[in-house]
C-alpha positions in Angstrom: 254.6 34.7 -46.8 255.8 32.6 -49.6 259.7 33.1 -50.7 259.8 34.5 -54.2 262.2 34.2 -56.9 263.0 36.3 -60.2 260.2 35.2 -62.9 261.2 37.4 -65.8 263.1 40.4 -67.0 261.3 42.6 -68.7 263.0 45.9 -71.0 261.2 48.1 -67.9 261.6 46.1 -65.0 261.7 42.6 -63.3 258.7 40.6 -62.0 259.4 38.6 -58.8 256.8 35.2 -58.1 256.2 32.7 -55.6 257.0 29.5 -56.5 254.2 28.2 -54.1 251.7 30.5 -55.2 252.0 31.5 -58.5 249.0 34.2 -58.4 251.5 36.2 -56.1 254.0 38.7 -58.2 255.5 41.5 -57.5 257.0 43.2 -60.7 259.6 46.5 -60.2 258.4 49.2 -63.2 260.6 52.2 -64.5 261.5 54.3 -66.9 263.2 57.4 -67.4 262.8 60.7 -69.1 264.0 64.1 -69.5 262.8 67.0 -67.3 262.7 70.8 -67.4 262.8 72.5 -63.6 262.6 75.7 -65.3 265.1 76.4 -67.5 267.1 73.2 -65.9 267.5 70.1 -67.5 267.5 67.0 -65.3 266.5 63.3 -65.6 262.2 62.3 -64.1 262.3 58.7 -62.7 259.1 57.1 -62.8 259.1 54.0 -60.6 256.2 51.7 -59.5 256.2 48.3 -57.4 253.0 46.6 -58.0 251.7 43.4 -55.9 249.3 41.5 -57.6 247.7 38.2 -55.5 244.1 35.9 -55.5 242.8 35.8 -52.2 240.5 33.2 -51.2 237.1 34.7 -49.6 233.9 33.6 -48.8 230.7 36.2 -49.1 228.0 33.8 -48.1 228.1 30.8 -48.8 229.9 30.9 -52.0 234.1 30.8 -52.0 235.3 33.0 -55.0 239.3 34.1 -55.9 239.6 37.9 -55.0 242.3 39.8 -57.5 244.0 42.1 -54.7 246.2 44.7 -56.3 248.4 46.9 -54.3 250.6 49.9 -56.0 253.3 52.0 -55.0 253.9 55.1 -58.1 257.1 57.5 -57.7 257.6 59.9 -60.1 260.5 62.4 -59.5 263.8 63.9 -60.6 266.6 62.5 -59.4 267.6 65.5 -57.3 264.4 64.9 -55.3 265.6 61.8 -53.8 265.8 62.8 -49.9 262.4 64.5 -50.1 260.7 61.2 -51.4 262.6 59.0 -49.5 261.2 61.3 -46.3 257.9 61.0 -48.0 258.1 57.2 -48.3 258.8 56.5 -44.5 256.2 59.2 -43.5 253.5 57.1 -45.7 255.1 53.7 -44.4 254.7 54.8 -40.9 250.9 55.6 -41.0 249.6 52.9 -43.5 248.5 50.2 -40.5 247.0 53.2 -38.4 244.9 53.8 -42.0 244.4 50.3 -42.5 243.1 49.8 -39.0 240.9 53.1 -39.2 239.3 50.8 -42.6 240.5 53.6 -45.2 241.1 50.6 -47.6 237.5 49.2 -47.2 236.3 52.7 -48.5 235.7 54.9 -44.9 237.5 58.5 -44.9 241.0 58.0 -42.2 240.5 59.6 -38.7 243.9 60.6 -38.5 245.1 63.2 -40.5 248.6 62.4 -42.4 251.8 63.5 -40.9 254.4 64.2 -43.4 
């Protein structure tokens, strides 16, 4: 995979590119707001890492650009931060058994999640 460098700052996030490959980003989203748990006040942080690329394929005979877009969406109150970090390494640890079970070519998984 290609090194990549900061491209730009933007007021919600930063957007990282390859110098090599300039179809490849990978921009860092957020933003903030206020919550109600109840009657508690806290702080929702909404955060999203999203991988944009152009893949080279062939279907037939004819080579076209594929736009591949893969996205990671958190949306929680601060105080939630050891649950979703638990939910973020269950999901990390069972994306290549769902991958090779073709979930992301459109078939239902075989292996039920384990969170």
């Amino acid at each position: 995979m290609p090194a990549l460098k900061v491209l730009r700052r933007e007021n919600t996030g930063v957007v990282y590119a390859s110098t090599t490959k300039p179809d490849l980003t990978v921009r860092f989203r957020g933003a903030q707001q206020n919550k109600s748990l109840g009657s508690i006040a806290t702080t929702n942080f909404l955060q999203e890492i999203i991988i944009n690329d152009h893949n080279e394929v062939t279907v037939g005979s004819t080579t076209a650009k594929d736009p591949v877009s893969v996205r990671v969406r958190v949306s929680a109150a601060k105080e939630s931060k050891t649950r979703v970090s638990a939910l973020l390494a269950a999901l990390a640890t069972q994306l290549t058994v769902w991958d090779g079970e073709g979930v992301f070519q459109g078939f239902d998984p075989d292996t039920a999640p384990t969170i």
